[in-house]
DOROKOL-33583 format. One line per field, with one value per residue (C-alpha): residue number from 1; x negated, y negated, z. Coordinates in Angstrom, 1 decimal, padded with zeros to 4 digits. Example, Ala and Ser with C-alpha at 12.3 -4.5 7.8 and 13.67 -1.06 7.14 Angstrom:
BEGIN
pos 1|2
u -012.3|-013.7
v 004.5|001.1
w 007.8|007.1
***
This chain:
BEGIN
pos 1|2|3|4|5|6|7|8|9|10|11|12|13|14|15|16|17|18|19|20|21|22|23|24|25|26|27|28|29|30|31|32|33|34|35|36|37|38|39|40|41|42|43|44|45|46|47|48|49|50|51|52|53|54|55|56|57|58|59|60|61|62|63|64|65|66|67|68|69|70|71|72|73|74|75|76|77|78|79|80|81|82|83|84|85|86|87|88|89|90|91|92|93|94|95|96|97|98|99|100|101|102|103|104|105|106|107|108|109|110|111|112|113|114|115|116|117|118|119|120|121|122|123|124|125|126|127|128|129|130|131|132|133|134|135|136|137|138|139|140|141|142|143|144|145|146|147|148|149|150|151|152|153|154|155|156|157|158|159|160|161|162|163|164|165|166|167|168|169|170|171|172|173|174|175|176|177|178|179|180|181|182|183|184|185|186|187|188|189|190|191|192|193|194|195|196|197|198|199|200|201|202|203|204
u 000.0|-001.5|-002.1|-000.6|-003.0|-001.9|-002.9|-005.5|-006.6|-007.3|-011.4|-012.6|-010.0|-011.4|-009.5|-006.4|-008.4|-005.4|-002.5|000.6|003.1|003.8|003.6|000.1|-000.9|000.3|-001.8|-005.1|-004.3|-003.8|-006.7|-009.1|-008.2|-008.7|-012.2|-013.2|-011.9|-013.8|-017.0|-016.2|-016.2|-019.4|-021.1|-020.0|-020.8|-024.7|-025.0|-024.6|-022.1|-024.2|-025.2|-028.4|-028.0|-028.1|-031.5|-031.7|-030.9|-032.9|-031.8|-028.9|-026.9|-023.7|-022.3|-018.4|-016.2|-012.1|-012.4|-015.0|-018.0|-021.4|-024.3|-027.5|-030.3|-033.2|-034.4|-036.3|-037.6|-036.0|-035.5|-031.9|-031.2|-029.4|-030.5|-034.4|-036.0|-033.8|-033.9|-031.7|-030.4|-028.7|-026.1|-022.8|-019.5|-015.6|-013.0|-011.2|-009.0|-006.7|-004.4|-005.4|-008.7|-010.7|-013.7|-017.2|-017.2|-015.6|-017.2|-020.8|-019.4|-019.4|-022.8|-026.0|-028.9|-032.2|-035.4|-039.1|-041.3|-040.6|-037.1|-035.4|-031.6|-029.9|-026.3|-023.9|-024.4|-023.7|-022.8|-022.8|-021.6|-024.1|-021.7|-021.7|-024.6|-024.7|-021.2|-020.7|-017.9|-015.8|-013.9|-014.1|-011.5|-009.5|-009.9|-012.5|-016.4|-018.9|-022.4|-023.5|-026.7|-025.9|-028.6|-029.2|-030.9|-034.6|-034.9|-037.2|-039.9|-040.1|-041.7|-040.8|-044.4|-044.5|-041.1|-041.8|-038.3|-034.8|-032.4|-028.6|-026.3|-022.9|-020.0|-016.8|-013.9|-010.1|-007.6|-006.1|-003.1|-004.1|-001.2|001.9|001.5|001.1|-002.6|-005.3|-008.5|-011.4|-013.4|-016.4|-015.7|-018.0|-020.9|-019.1|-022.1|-021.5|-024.5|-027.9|-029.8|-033.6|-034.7|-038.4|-038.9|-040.4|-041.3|-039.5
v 000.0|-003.5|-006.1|-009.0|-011.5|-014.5|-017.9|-018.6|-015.4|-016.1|-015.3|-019.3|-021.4|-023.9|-024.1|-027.2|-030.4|-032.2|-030.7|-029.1|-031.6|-034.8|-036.8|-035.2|-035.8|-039.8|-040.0|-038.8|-040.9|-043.9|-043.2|-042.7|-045.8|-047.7|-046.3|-047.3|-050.9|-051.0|-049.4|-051.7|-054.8|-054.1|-053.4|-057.1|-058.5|-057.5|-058.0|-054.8|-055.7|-058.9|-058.9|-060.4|-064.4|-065.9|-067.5|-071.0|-073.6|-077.0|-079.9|-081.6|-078.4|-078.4|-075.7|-075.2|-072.6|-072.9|-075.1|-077.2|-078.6|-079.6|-081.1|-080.7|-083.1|-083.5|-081.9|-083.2|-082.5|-085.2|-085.3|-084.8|-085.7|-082.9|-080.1|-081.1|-080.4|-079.9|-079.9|-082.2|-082.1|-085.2|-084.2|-084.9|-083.1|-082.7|-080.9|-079.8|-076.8|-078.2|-081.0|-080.8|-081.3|-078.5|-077.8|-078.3|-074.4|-073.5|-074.9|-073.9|-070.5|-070.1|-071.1|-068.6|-071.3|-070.1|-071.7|-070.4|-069.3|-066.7|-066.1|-067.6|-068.2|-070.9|-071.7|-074.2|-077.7|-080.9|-083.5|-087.2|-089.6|-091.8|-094.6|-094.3|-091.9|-092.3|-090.2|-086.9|-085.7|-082.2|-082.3|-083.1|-085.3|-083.8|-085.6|-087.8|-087.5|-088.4|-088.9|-087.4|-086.0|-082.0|-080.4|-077.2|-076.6|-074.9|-072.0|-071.1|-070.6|-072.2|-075.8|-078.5|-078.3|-074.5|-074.8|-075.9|-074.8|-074.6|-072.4|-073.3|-070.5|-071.0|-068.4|-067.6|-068.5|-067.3|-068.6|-066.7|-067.6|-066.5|-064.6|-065.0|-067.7|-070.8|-071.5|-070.9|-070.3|-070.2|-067.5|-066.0|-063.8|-060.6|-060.6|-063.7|-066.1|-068.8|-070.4|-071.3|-074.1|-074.6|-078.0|-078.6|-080.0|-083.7|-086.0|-087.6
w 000.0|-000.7|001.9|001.5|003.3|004.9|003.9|006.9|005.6|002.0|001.6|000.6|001.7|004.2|007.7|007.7|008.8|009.5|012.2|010.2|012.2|010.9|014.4|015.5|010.9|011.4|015.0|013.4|009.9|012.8|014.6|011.8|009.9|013.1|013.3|010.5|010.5|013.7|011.7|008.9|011.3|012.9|010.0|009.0|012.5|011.7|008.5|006.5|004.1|003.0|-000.4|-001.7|-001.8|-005.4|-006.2|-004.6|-006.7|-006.3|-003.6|-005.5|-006.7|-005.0|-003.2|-003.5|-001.9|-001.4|001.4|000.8|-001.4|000.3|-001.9|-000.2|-001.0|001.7|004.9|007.7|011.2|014.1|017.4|019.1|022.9|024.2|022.0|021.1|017.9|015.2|011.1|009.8|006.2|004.6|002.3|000.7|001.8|000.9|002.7|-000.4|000.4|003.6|003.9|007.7|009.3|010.0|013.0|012.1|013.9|011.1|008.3|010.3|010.1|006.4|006.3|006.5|007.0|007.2|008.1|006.3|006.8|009.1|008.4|011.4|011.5|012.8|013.4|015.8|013.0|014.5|011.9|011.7|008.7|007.9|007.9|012.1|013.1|016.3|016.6|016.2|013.8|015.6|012.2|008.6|007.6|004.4|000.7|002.4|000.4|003.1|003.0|006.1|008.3|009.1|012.0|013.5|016.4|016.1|017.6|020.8|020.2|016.7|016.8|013.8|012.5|011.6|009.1|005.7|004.2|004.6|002.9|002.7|001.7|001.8|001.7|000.6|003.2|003.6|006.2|009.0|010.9|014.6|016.5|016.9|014.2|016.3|014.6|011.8|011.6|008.7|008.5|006.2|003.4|003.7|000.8|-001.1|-001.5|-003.8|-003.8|-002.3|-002.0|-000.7|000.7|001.5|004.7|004.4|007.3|010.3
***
């Protein structure tokens, strides 16, 4: 009489991964999309879904993403009272892409700035329009071109005389309505550079 094998049974045929009922199926499905959106977030958070930068462009190119346009032109070391040596870059800006004004966090946070050699990143920019620059701006005012004076903070460690160059990069950026909908937010768009820009650094 022939045996009539079961399908566990059948020589080959790898065992279920997934559960045969639908509740325990949807909880794994759940938990392994959560892991990776958690996997995907942290490989963002340190960098591993960056893509190479374009090649920098000279001082002048402007840099536009949906939110705004900056237009680098010169770099140099100065001196700032509460946070101590800094790089300073004067450039022109527009907020483009909001009909409100939006935090000088956020625009920051679209930028990857780098100072050479020694490939040191910075982050936190204060800026200042050049029409009153002894106030800081918070915000960037919309449909308002500025000329203004952007810095970062050196880092520890890192004195004014041993950087020779700076290296704007700025990102991609989307909007996100925080919960329950009362605010926004910008934030970076992962491996969306849309442009680079290297400024010498000149004199104080």
């Amino acid at each position: 009489m022939a045996h009539h094998a079961h399908l566990d049974e059948t020589p080959g045929r790898p065992h279920p991964i997934l559960p045969g009922d639908r509740v325990l199926r949807a909880a794994v499905l759940s938990v392994g999309a959560a892991v990776v959106a958690v996997a995907v977030l942290g490989l963002y958070l340190f960098g591993g879904l960056e893509t190479a930068s374009p090649d920098p462009e000279p001082p002048g190119t402007g840099l536009r993403n949906i939110l705004y346009e900056i237009t680098p032109h010169e770099a140099a070391p100065a001196s700032d009272e509460v946070k101590g040596a800094v790089v300073q870059v004067l450039a022109d800006v527009e907020l483009h892409g909001s009909d409100l004004p939006v935090s000088m966090f956020d625009i920051g946070s679209t930028m990857d700035v780098r100072l050479f050699p020694g490939d040191h990143r910075v982050k936190h920019p204060d800026l200042a329009l050049t029409r009153h620059p002894q106030g800081v701006t918070t915000r960037l005012q919309p449909h308002m071109p500025e000329e203004a004076l952007i810095s970062w903070p050196l880092p520890d460690g890192v004195s004014p005389d041993e950087v020779d160059t700076i290296r704007i990069t700025v990102h991609q950026t989307e909007k996100l309505v925080t919960t329950g909908g009362g605010g926004f937010f910008w934030t970076p768009v992962a491996g969306s550079s849309v442009g680079t820009v290297d400024l010498s650094i000149g004199e104080g």
